[in-house]
C-alpha positions as CSV (number, residue, x, y, z in Angstrom):
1,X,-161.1,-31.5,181.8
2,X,-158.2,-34.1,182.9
3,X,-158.4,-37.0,181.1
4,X,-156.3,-40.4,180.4
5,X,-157.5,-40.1,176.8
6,X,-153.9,-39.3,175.0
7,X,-152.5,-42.2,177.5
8,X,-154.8,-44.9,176.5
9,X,-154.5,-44.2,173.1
10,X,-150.5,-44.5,173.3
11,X,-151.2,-47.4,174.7
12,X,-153.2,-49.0,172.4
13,X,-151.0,-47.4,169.5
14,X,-154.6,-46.0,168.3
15,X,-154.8,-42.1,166.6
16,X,-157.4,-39.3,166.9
17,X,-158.4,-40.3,163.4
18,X,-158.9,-43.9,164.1
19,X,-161.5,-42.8,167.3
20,X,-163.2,-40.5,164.9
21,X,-163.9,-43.1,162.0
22,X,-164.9,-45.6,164.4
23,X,-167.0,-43.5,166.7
24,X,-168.3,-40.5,164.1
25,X,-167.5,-38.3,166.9
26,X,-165.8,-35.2,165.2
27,X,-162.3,-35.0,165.3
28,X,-162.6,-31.6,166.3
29,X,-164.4,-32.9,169.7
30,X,-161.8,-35.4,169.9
31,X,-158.9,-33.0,169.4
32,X,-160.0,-31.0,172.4
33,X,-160.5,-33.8,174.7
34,X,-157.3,-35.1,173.6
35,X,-156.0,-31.5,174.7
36,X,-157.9,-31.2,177.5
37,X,-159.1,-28.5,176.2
38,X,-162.7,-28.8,176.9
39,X,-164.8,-28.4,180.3
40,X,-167.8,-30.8,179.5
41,X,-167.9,-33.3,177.3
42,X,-171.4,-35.1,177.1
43,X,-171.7,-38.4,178.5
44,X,-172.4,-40.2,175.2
45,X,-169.2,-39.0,173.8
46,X,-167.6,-40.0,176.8
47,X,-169.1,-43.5,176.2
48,X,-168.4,-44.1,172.9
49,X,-164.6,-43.6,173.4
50,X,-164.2,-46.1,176.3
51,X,-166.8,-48.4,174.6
52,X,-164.3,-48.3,171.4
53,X,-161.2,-48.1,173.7
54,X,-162.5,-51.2,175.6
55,X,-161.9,-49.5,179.1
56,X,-164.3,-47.9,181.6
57,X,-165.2,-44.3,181.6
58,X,-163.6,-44.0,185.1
59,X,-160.7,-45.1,183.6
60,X,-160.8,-42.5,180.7
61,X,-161.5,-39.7,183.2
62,X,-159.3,-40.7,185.2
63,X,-161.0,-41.1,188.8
């Protein structure tokens, strides 16, 4: 699934690592949507990055 996750978090100068510790979403999950590697990533994942990233999930998904 595209994404504007690896953009936002060069912006913000933030790691994988730091998302996972905050968020206790597993890296793993993170990794992959990072990649873009997964389809469909539930909507409370979803959430909890752009809560923690302090942007919009239209903005993380890129729509």
């Amino acid at each position: 699934m595209k994404n504007n996750f690896r953009v936002i978090l060069a912006e913000q100068r933030k790691t994988v690592a730091e998302v996972h510790k905050i968020t206790g979403i597993s890296k793993f999950t993170l990794t992959n949507i990072y990649y873009e590697r997964t389809k469909n990533p539930g909507l409370s994942t979803i959430k909890k990055i752009a809560d923690y990233l302090g942007v919009t999930i239209t903005e993380l998904l890129g729509y």
